[in-house]
C-alpha positions as CSV (number, residue, x, y, z in Angstrom):
1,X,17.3,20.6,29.8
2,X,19.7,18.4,31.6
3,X,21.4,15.7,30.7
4,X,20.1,12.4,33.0
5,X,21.4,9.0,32.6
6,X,19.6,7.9,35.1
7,X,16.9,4.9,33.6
8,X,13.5,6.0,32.6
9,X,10.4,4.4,31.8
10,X,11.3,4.4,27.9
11,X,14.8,2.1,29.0
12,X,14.2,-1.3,30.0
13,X,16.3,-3.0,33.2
14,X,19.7,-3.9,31.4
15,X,19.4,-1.6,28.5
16,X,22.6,0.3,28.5
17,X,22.0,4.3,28.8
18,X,21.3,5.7,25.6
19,X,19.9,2.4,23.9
20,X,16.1,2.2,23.7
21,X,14.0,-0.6,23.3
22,X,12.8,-2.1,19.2
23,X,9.4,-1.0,19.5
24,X,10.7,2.8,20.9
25,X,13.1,3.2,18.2
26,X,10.2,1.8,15.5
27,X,8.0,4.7,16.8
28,X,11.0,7.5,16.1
29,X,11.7,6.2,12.8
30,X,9.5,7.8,10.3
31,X,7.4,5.5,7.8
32,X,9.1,5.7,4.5
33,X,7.9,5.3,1.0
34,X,10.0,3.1,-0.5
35,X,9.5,0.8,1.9
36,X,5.6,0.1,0.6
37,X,4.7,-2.0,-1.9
38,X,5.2,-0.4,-5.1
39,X,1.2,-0.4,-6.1
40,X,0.8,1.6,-3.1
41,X,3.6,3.6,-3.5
42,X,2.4,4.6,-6.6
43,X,-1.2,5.2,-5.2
44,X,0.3,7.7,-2.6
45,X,2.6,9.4,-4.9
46,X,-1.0,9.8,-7.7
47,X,-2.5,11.1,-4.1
48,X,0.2,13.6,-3.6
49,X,0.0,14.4,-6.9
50,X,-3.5,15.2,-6.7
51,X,-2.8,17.4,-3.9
52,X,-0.7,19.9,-5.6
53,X,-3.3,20.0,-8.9
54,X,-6.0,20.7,-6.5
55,X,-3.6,23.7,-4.9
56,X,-3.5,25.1,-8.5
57,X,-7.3,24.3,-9.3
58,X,-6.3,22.6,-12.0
59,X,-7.5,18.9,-13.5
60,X,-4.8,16.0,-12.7
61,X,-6.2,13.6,-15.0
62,X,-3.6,14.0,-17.8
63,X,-0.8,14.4,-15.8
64,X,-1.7,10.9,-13.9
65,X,-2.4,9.3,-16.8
66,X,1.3,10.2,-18.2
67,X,2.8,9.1,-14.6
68,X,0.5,6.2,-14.6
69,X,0.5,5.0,-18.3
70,X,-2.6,4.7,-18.4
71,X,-5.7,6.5,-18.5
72,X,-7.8,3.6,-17.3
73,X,-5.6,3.8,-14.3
74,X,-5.7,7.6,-13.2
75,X,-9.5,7.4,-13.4
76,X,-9.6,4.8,-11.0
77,X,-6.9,6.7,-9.0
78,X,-8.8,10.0,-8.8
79,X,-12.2,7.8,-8.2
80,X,-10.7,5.7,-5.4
81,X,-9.0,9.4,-4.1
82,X,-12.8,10.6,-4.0
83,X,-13.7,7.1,-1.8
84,X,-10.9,7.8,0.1
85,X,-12.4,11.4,1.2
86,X,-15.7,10.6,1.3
87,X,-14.3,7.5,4.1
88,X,-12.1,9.0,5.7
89,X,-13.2,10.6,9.4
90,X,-11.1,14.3,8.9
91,X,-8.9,15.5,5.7
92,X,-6.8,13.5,4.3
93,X,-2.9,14.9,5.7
94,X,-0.4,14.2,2.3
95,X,3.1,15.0,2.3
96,X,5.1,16.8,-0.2
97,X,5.4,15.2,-3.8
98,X,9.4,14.9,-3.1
99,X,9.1,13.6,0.0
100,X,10.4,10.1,0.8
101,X,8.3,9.9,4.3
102,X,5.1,9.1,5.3
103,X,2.0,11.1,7.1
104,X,-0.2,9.0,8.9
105,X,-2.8,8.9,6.3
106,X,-0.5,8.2,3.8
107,X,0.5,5.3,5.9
108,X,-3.0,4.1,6.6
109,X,-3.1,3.9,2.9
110,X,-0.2,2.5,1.8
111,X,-1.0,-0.3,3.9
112,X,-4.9,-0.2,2.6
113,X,-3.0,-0.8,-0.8
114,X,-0.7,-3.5,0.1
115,X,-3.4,-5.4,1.6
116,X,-5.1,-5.4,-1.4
117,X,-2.2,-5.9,-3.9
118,X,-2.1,-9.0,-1.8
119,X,-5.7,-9.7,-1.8
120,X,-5.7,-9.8,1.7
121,X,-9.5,-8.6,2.8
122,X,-8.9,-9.3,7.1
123,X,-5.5,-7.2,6.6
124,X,-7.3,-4.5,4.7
125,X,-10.0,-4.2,7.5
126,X,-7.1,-4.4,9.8
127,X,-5.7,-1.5,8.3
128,X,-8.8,0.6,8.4
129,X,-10.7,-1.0,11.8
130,X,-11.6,2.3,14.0
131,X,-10.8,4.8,11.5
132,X,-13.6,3.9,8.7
133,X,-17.2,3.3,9.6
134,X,-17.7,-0.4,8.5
135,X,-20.3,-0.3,6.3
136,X,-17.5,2.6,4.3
137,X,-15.1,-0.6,4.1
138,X,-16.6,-2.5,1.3
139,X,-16.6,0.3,-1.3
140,X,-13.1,1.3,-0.3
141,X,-12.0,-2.6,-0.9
142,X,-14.0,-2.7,-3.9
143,X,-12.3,0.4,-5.1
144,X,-9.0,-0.6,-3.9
145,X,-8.8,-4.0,-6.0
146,X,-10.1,-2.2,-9.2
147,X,-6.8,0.2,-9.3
148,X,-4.9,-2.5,-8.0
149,X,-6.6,-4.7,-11.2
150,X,-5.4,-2.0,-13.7
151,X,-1.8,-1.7,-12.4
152,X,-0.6,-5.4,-12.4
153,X,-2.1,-5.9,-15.9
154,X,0.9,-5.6,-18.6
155,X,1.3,-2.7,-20.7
């Protein structure tokens, strides 16, 4: 492959070689976890989580509820997991438990969360417009604000 400096459609007039534009550079940087909110941060870590129990065959329900702490929410984890896959239009693509980036589902989801940490309904639908059938998006709100309920009460 050789080495052109010449501009390309990705450069814009001015831009000195090398340099791309904001939204080009946002695109090549990976989504990262700790940049969510830390409900849904959470929520995709249980999901991970979840992931490697159902590699074993084995049940994830004590091990969420330890991570969790609380049993109320890994129950509504695991149910709004089973929402989640019963929405969603293909599998659901999680990355490792140790990783500190983002699949495409995972941020779909993380912003499904944050949007409803936030109680914000039209940024939840945002989130989820042409990916969920509509009448899908109600449960997965409802399902959403439960968990979200559970982990802003005190312990």
């Amino acid at each position: 492959m050789s080495n052109n400096t010449s501009s390309s459609p990705a450069s814009s007039p001015g831009s000195s070689p090398g340099s791309s534009p904001t939204w080009l550079r946002r695109l090549q940087t990976p989504p990262r976890i700790d940049n969510l909110d830390p409900v849904a941060a959470r929520f995709i870590y249980a999901l991970r989580l979840m992931a490697v129990y159902q590699n074993a065959d084995r049940d994830p329900a004590a091990e969420l509820a330890v991570r969790l702490e609380s049993v109320t929410a890994a129950v509504r984890a695991m149910e709004l997991s089973q929402a989640i896959l019963r929405a969603w239009p293909e599998c659901v693509s999680v990355n490792r438990f140790c990783c500190k980036m983002l699949s495409h589902d995972e941020m779909t989801i993380g912003a499904m969360m944050t949007a409803s940490a936030a109680r914000d309904r039209q940024g939840f639908d945002r989130a989820l417009c042409d990916l969920v059938r509509p009448e899908r998006i109600a449960r997965l709100w409802e399902q959403c604000v439960q968990l979200v309920g559970v982990e802003q009460t005190p312990r």
